[in-house]
C-alpha positions as CSV (number, residue, x, y, z in Angstrom):
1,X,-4.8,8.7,15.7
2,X,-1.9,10.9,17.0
3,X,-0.8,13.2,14.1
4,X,2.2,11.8,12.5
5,X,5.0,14.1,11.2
6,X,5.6,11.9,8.5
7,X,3.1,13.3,7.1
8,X,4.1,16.2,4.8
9,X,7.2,14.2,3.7
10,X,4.8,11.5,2.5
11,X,2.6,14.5,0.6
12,X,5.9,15.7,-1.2
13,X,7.1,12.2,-1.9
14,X,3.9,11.3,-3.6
15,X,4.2,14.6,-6.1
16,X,7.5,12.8,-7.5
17,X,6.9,9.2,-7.5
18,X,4.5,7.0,-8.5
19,X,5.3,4.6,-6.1
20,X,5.9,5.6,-2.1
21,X,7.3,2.6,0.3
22,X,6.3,3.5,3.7
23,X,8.6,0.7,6.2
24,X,8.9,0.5,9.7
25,X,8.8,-1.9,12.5
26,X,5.5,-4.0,13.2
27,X,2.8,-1.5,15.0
28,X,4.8,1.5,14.2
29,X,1.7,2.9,12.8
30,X,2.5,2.2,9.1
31,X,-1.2,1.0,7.8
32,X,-2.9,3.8,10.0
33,X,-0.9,6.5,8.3
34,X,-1.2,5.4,5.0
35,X,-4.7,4.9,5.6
36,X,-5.3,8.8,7.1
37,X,-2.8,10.2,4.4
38,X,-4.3,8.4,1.2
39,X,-7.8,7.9,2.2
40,X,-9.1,8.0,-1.2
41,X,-6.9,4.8,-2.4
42,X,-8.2,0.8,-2.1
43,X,-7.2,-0.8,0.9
44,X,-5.6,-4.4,0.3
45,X,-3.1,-6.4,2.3
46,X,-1.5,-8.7,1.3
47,X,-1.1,-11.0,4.2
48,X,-4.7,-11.9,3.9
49,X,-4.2,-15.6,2.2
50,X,-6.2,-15.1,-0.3
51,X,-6.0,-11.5,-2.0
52,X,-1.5,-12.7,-1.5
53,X,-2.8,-16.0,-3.7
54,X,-4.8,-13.7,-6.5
55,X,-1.7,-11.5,-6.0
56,X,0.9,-14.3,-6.9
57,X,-1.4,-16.3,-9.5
58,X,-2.7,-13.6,-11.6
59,X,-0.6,-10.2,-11.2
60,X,-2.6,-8.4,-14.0
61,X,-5.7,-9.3,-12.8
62,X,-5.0,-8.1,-9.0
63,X,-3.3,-5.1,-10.4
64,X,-6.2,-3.8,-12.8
65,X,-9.0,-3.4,-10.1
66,X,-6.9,-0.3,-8.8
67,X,-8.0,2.3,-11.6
68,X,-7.5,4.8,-8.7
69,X,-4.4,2.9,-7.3
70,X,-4.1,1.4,-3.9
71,X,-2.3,0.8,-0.4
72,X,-0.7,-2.8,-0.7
73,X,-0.3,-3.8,2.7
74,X,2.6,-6.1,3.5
75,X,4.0,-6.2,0.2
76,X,7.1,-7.9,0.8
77,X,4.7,-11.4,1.0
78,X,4.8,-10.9,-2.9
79,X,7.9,-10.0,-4.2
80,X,6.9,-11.3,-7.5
81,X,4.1,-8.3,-7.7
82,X,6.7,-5.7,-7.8
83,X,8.1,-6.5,-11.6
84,X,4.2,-6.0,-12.9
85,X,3.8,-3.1,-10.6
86,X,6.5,-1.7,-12.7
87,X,4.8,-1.7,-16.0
88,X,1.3,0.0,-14.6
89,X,3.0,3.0,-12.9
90,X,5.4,3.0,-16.0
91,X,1.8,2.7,-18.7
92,X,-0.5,5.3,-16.3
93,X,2.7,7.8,-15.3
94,X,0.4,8.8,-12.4
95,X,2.5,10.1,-9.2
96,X,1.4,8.7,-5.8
97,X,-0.2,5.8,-7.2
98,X,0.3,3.3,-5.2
99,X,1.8,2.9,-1.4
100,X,3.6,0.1,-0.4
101,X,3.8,-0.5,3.4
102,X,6.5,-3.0,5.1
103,X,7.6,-4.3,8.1
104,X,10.7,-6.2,6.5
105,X,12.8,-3.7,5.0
106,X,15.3,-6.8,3.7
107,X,12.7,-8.5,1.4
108,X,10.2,-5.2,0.6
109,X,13.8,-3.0,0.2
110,X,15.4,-6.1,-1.9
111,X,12.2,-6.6,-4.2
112,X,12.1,-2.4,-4.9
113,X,15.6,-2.5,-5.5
114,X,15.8,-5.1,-8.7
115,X,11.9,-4.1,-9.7
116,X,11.1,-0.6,-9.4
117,X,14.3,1.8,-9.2
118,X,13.8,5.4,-9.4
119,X,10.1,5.0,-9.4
120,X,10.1,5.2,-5.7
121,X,10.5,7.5,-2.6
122,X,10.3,6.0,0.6
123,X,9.8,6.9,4.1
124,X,10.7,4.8,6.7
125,X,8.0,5.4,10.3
126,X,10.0,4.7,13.6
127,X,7.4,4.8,16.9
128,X,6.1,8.0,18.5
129,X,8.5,10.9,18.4
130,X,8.7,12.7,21.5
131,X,7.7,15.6,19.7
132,X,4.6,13.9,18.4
133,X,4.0,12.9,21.9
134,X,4.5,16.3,23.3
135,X,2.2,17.7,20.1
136,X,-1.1,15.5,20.9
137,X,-0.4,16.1,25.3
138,X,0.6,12.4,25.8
139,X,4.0,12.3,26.5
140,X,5.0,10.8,30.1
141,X,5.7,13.4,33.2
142,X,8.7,12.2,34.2
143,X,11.7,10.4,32.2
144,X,11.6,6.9,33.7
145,X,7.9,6.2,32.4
146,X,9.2,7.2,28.7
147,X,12.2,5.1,29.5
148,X,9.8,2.3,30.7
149,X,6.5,2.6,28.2
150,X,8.8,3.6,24.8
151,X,7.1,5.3,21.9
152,X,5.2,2.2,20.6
153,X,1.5,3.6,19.7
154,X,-0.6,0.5,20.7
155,X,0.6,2.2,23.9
156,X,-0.4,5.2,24.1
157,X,-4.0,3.8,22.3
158,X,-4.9,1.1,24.5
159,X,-5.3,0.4,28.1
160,X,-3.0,-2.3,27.8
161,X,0.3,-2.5,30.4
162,X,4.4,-2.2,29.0
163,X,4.8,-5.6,30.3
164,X,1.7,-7.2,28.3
165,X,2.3,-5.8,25.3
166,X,5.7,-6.3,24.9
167,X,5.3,-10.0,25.6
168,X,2.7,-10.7,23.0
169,X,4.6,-8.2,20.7
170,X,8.0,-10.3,20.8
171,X,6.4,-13.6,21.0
172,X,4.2,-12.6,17.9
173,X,7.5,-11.1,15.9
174,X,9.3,-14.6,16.8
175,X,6.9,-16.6,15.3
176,X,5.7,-14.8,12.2
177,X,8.5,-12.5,10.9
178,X,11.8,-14.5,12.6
179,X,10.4,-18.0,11.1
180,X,10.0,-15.7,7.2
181,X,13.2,-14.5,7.7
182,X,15.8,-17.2,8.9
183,X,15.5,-20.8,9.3
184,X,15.6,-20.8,13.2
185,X,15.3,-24.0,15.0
186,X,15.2,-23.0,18.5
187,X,13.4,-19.8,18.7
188,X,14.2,-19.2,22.7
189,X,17.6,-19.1,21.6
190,X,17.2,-16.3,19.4
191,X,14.9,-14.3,22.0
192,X,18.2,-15.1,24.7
193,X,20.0,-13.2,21.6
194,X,18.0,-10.5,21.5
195,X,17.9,-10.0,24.8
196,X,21.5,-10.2,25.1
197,X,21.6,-7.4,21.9
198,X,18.7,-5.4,24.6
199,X,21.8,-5.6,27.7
200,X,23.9,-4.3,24.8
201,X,22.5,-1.3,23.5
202,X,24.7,1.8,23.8
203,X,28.0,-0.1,23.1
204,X,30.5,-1.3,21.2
205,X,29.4,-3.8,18.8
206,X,31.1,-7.6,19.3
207,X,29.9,-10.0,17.3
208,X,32.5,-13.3,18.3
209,X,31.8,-12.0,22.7
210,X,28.3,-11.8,21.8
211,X,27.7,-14.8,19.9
212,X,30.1,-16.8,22.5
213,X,27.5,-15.2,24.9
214,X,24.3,-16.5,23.3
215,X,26.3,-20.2,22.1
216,X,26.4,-19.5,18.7
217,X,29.2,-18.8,16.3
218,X,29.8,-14.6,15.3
219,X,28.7,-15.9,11.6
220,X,25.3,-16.8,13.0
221,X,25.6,-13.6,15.3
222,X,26.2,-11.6,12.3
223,X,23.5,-13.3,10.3
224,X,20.5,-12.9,13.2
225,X,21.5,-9.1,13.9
226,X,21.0,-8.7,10.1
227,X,17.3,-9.9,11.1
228,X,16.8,-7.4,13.9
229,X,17.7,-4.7,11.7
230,X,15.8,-5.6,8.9
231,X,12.4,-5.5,11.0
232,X,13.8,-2.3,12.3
233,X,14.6,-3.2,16.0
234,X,18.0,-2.6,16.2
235,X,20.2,-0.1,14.2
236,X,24.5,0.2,14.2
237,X,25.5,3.7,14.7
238,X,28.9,3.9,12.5
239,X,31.9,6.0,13.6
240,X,32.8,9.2,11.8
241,X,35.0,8.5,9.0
242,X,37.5,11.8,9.5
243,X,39.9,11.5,12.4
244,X,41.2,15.1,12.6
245,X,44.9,13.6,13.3
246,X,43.8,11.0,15.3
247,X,43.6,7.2,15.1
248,X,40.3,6.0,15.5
249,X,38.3,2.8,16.5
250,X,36.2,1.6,13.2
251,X,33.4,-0.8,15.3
252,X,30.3,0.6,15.1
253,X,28.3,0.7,18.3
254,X,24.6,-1.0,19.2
255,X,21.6,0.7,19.7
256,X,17.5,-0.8,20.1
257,X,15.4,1.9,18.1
258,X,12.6,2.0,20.9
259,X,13.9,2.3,24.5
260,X,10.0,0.8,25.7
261,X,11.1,-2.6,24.1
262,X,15.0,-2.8,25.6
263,X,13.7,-2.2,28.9
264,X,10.9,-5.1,28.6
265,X,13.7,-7.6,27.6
266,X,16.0,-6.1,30.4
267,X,13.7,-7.8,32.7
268,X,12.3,-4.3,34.1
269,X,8.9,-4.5,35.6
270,X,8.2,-0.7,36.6
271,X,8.8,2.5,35.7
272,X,10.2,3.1,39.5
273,X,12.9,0.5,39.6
274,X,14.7,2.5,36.2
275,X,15.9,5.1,38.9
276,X,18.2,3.2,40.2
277,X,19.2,0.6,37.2
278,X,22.2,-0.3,36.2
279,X,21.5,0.1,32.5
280,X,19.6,3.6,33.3
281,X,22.8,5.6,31.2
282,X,22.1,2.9,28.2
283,X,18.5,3.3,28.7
284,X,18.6,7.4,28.2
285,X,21.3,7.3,25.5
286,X,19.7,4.5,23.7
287,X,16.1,6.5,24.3
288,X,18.1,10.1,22.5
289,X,20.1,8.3,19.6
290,X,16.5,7.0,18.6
291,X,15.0,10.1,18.9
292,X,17.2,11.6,16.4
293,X,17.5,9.0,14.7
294,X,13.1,9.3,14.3
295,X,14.0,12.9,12.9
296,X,15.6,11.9,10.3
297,X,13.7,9.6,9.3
298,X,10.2,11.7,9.4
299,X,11.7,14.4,7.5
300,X,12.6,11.6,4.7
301,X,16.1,11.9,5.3
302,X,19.0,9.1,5.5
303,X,20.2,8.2,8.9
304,X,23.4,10.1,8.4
305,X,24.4,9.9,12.4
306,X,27.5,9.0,13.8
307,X,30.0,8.6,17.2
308,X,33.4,9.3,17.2
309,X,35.9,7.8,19.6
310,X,39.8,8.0,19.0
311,X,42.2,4.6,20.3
312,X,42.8,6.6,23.6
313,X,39.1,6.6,24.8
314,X,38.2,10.0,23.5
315,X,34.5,9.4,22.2
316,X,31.6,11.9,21.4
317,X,28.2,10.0,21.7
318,X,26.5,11.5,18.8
319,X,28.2,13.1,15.6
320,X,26.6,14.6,12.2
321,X,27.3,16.8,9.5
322,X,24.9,20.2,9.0
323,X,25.4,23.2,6.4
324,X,27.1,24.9,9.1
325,X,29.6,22.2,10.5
326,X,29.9,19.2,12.3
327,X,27.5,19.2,15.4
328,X,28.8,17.0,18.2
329,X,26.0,15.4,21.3
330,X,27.2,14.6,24.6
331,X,24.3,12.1,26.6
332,X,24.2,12.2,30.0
333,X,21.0,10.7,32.1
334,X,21.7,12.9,35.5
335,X,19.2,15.7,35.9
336,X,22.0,17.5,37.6
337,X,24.8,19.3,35.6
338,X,28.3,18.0,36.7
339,X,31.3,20.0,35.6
340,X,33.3,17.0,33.7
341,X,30.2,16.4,31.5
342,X,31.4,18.8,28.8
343,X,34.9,17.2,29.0
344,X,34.5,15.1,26.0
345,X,32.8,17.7,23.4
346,X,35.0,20.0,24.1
347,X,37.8,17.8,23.7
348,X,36.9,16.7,20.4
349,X,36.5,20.3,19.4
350,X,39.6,21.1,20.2
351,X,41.0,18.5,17.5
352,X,38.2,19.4,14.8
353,X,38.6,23.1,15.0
354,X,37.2,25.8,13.0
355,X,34.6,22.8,11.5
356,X,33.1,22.4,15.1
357,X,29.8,24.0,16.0
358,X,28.8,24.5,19.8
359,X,28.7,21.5,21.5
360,X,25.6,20.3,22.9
361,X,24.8,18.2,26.2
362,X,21.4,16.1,26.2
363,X,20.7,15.3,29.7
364,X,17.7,14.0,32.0
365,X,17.3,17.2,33.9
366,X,14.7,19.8,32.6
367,X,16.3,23.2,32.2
368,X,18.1,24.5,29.0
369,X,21.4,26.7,28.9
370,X,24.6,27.2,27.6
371,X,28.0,26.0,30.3
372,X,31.1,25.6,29.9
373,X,31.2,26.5,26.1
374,X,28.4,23.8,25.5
375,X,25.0,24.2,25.2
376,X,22.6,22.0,27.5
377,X,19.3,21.0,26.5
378,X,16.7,19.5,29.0
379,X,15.3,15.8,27.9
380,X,11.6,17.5,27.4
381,X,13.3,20.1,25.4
382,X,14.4,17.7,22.6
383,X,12.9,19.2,19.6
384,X,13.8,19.5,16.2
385,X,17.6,19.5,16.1
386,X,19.2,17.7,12.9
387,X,19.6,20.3,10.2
């Protein structure tokens, strides 16, 4: 198992609450986590027909065996568990007790939300980090193979190839979690949607051109995005809400959370043909947003990230508030720095002012230093950068 850094927010979570959600997409990582972290705890899942049957017929009964407490695997297959889950943490007032994994954050999310308020802290476990890559040496040379494998850990596991596992992986999410979610007749309709989402990433969110694109009304294009982000492959990065004097755009923009997957439904078959794709700017920037996007998240925190683009076509990739100020990320996928590339950031710190830190450029070269009033950072030197 590649260390997760997860880890120590899970630790602290479970000295608080007595209950600790752990969500993430399918093969994340979520079971083996919760496994390595709380390896003293019953082991039960509840997609196994029948401990979900003893679970749903006889909630006492099922909950009693766990004098120690448990992981619940799956929990979102029995909502109804929650509500008695609430009266043994609220009886035994242990913290930690149980952990609840789930790779449907809309049902396990929903069912904590009406069931078990304030009695739970909850991480939610993206794929791989880079820096989790870098940490256990497995993290691809060059920047098209991490554009091309992505940050799944089956991956970096098993001698399986990208283009295998991806297909099983979608094919598999189609017809198990799609089918729970939504009542989809024509399931090759929805993967043409998600692909379509996949040639998306990195831009401005239209639902009525990208329903129109797939055949289906923006409702139902609303409805099915609502799916990919509740199984965590898709997020909405929102703009910044302050507009420093300026009129801004209020769509949020599209962005897959593993850059592995969105080049599998691009249709690209090798790491070597991403020098030269079209999409290899969306690729990069979607492969960064996630990243900090995964920092966040492993440090427990909300995904507080935002752009920022004014009516006149001033935009700023990444935006977010820190102690200090507001921290603003150009993404560019040269390796090569090119004098208009801190054009932007600077532009937008010229309207924000005295609230603007140093400007950073993220971009697919290697070296790290400060032009042009901005600082550049080199793709491998992506560490720890949300404060």
């Amino acid at each position: 198992m590649i260390p997760r850094l997860a880890t120590q927010t899970l630790l602290r979570l479970a000295k608080g609450f007595p209950i600790i959600a752990l969500t993430g997409p399918r093969q994340s990582g979520k079971t083996t986590l919760a496994k390595s972290v709380f390896a003293n705890k019953a082991y039960v899942t509840l997609e196994n027909l029948d401990e979900r049957e003893f679970a749903e017929q006889d909630p006492k009964r099922f909950l009693q065996r766990f004098t120690e407490g448990a992981i619940l695997d799956e929990a979102q297959r029995c909502p109804s568990l929650l509500s008695y889950l609430q009266g043994v943490v609220d009886a035994r007032k242990i913290m930690g007790d149980f952990i609840l994994t789930g790779s449907s954050q809309l049902e396990l999310i929903s069912g904590i939300t009406q069931s078990l308020a304030g009695r739970v802290g909850r991480v939610e476990l993206l794929p791989l980090s880079q820096a989790e890559l870098l940490q256990a040496n497995k993290l691809p040379v060059t920047l098209d193979d991490v554009l091309y494998q992505g940050t799944y850990p089956a991956l970096y596991d098993r001698d399986v190839s990208p283009n295998d596992w991806f297909g099983n992986y979608v094919a598999t999410y189609l017809e198990r979690d799609v089918r729970q979610l939504i009542a989809v007749r024509d399931l090759t309709q929805f993967q043409r949607f998600v692909k379509m989402c996949a040639a998306r990433s990195g831009q401005m969110l239209n639902l009525a051109a990208l329903g129109a694109d797939c055949g289906i009304s923006a409702v139902t294009a609303r409805e099915w995005l609502t799916v990919l982000e509740a199984s965590y492959l898709v997020t909405r990065l929102m703009p910044y809400h302050r507009n420093f004097g300026k009129r801004l755009v209020k769509t949020p923009k599209l962005y897959f959370l593993d850059v592995g997957l969105m080049a599998w439904l691009l249709g690209i078959q090798n790491a070597k043909s991403i020098e030269t794709h079209a999409m290899r700017g969306a690729l990069f920037e979607t492969y960064i947003v996630s990243e900090l996007i995964k920092q966040r998240y492993n440090a427990g925190l909300a995904n507080d990230l935002y752009f920022w683009r004014d009516n006149v076509g001033h935009e700023v990739d990444v935006l977010y508030e820190t102690p200090q100020g507001l921290q603003a990320i150009e993404i560019k996928s040269g390796s090569t720095f090119a004098t208009d590339w801190p054009n932007a950031a600077n532009k937008w710190r010229s309207f924000a002012g005295e609230q603007a830190l140093t400007p950073m450029v993220i971009y697919g070269g290697n070296e790290s230093y400060t032009r042009d009033s901005c600082e550049l950072i080199g793709w491998q030197k992506l560490v720890k950068l949300i404060g």
